[in-house]
C-alpha positions, 0 to 999 in steps of 0.5 A: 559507520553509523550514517546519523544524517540518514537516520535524522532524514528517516526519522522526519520521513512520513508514512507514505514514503518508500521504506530505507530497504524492501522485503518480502512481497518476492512472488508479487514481485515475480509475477508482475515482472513475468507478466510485463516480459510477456506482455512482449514476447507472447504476443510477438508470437501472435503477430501482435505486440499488445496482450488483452486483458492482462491487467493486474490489481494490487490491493491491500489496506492503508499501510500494507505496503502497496507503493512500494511494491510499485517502487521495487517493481521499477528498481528491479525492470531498471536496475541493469543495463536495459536489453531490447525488450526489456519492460519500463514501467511509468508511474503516476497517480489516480489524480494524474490520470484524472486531471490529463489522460493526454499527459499520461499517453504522451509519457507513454509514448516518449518511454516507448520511443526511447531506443536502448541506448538512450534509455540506457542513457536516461536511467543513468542521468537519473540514477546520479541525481537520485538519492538511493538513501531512500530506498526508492529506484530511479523510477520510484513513486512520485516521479514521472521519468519523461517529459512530453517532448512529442505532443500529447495524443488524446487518446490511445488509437490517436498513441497507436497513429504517432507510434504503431506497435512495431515501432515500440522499443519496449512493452511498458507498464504503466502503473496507477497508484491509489487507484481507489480515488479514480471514483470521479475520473469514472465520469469523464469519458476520456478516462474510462476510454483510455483504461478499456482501450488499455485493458483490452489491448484494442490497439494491440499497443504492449502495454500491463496496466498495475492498478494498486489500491485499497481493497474495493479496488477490484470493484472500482476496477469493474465498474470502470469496464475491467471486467474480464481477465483481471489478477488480483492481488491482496497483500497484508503483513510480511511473514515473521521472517521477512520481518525480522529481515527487514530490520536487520536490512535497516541496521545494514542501511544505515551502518547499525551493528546489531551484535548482541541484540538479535533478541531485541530487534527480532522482538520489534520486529515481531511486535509490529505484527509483520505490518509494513506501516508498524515497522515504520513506525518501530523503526523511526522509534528505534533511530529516534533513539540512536540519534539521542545525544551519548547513545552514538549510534549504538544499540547498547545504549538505547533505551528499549522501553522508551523505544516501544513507548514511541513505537505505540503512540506512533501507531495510536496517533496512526489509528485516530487518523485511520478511525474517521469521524464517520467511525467514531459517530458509529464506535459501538456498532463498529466495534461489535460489528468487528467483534462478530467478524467471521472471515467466511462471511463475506460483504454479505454476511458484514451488511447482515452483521451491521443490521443486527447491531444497529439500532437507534441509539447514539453510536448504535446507528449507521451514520448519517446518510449511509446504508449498509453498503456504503457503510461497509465501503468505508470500513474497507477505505479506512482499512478496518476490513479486506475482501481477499481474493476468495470475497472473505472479508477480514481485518487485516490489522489485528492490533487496529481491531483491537484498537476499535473494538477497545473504542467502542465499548459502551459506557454501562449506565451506573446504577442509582446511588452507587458509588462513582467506580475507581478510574481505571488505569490506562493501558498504554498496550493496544493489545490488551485482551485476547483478540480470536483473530490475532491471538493474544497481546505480546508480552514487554520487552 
């Protein structure tokens, strides 16, 4: 049965929320899984509880998926009856940790206190007034899972006095989503202390810090004094398979019978470059339509054209959002910048790019009052650049550098006493040219 309230909730959902199911990502997932279990049992071994620098670092462009991850990383630690051991993950925001490191150490502390049973308890105290619809845990992004019934220690050697390291009924990952706006919390003491004291294991507390972020995360990370033993992780599209996966799984979500148009939904998937935010946006255009009055839930019915026609302003009103007005001011140097873009230049070889381009001409020049280094910070802020793990710089969405190389074409001067040129038609595609990093444009349906 086709679940129409479910499909009206995913259509109003927006961008950043958990997807309806998950793909994909399963070698992050075992890795992060893995190292929160040995945050426990390696350092045991050692006469300790708490490992030091284990710190892991996801990051990933706006829309790679990394809240999710952190979301499935949770549904996985707390999908089964709890053993002792067995890792808990908290999570909170770079704003949270910010506003009251007190709070975060508090919650640490009661998720630690908590033996099995009543941890066993609480997962399933939660787990019936969550709606799992959504697709998130019981311990999903956006929830904080104990109040701080305890006091609030201040720091992390005042958390290891109120509760030592033997004391522990579980290592406990503490997971800090949009890492990249802890910029300002770097200038308050408590916070850097708190993240070193953490990182470094000082208080031998069992404890994996999760830092997901934008890609200048690993640098954010490093100027906050996480500097050594650091595992970063850069994610970007699904591979084609997961891809098509994934929208097979939301048929199943949602009670979708896709006998007879297996072709349809795996050129969807395959039209959303395998970029967790594009499949959103498919996929709200695809329920957009099934929702519509005589179509009944049914795939036979839906208009595929009117389909991709929705899937593509969805994702164009996505790329205005993401090319802010700094990028606008500089469309013309931001799009040969990108146009040049050889993966094995690194930052340096993007600052020499953007010193070649620019020059002092309207949309030519580095916007106001930035240089190259900063300029090239928020091109990766915005997602139109990536450092991966080897300091290759990238973009990491095709289909968005086609979008600002389209933007940034000059206007060519017309020439004197010329006839005004015919307008050009719009090209309602965002791949309309053969584009060296992602091959050339899909085809139609």
């Amino acid at each position: 049965m086709v679940n129409f309230p479910g499909l009206e909730k995913f259509i109003e959902s927006s961008e950043g929320k958990d997807p309806p199911v998950f793909a994909g990502r399963q070698d992050e997932l075992d890795a992060l899984s893995h190292a929160a279990g040995s945050t426990w049992s390696l350092a045991r071994e050692v006469g300790s509880r708490g490992l030091s620098k284990r710190t892991r670092i996801i990051h990933g462009a706006p829309g790679a998926g990394k809240s999710s991850l952190l979301s499935e990383l949770a549904r996985r630690l707390h999908a089964s009856p709890a053993e002792t051991g067995q890792p808990r993950l908290l999570y909170t925001t770079s704003s949270a940790v910010s506003e009251d490191t007190s709070d975060i150490l508090a919650q640490l502390e009661n998720l630690a206190r908590l033996d099995t049973d009543s941890w066993n308890q609480r997962l399933k105290r939660v787990a019936s007034h969550f709606n799992f619809s959504a697709g998130a845990g019981p311990f999903g992004v956006g929830f904080n899972p104990m109040d701080a019934t305890h006091g609030r220690p201040r720091t992390v050697s005042e958390l290891k006095t109120r509760l030592p390291a033997d004391r522990w009924q579980a290592p406990v990952v503490l997971a800090i989503d949009e890492f990249q706006n802890i910029t300002d919390g770097m200038h308050m003491p408590e916070v850097k202390l708190t993240l070193q004291s953490l990182h470094e294991a000082v208080h031998g507390l069992p404890v994996l810090l999760v830092l997901a972020g934008l890609g200048n995360a690993p640098a954010i990370a490093g100027g906050a004094g996480l500097t050594r033993g650091l595992t970063t992780t850069g994610i970007g599209c699904l591979e084609a398979e997961e891809a098509r996966g994934l929208v097979r799984g939301w048929c199943r979500h949602f009670g979708v019978d896709p006998a007879g148009h297996g072709e349809r939904l795996d050129r969807l998937a395959a039209d959303t470059e395998g970029w967790p935010r594009h499949l959103h946006f498919a996929l709200q255009a695809l329920a957009g339509e099934m929702v519509r009055p005589g179509v009944d839930g049914q795939l036979s019915g839906v208009r595929w054209s009117v389909v991709m026609e929705r899937n593509l302003e969805l994702r164009r009103n996505y790329y205005n959002r993401q090319q802010s007005p700094v990028m606008r001011e500089s469309a013309y140097l931001v799009a040969a910048v990108l146009r040049d873009l050889q993966p094995d230049r690194g930052l340096i070889g993007v600052k020499w790019l953007i010193r070649k381009h620019s020059k002092d001409e309207p949309g030519w020049d580095l916007p106001t009052g930035m240089d190259a280094s900063e300029f090239v910070g928020h091109l990766i802020h915005q997602g139109a650049l990536q450092e991966d793990i080897n300091g290759e710089v990238v973009c990491p969405i095709p289909s968005f550098r086609s979008f600002l190389v389209k933007r940034g074409e000059p206007v060519p001067e017309p020439e004197v006493g010329a006839p005004e040129p015919e307008p050009r038609p719009v090209d309602k595609r965002l791949l309309d040219y053969d584009d060296p990093s992602g091959g050339p444009s899909p085809g139609g349906w």
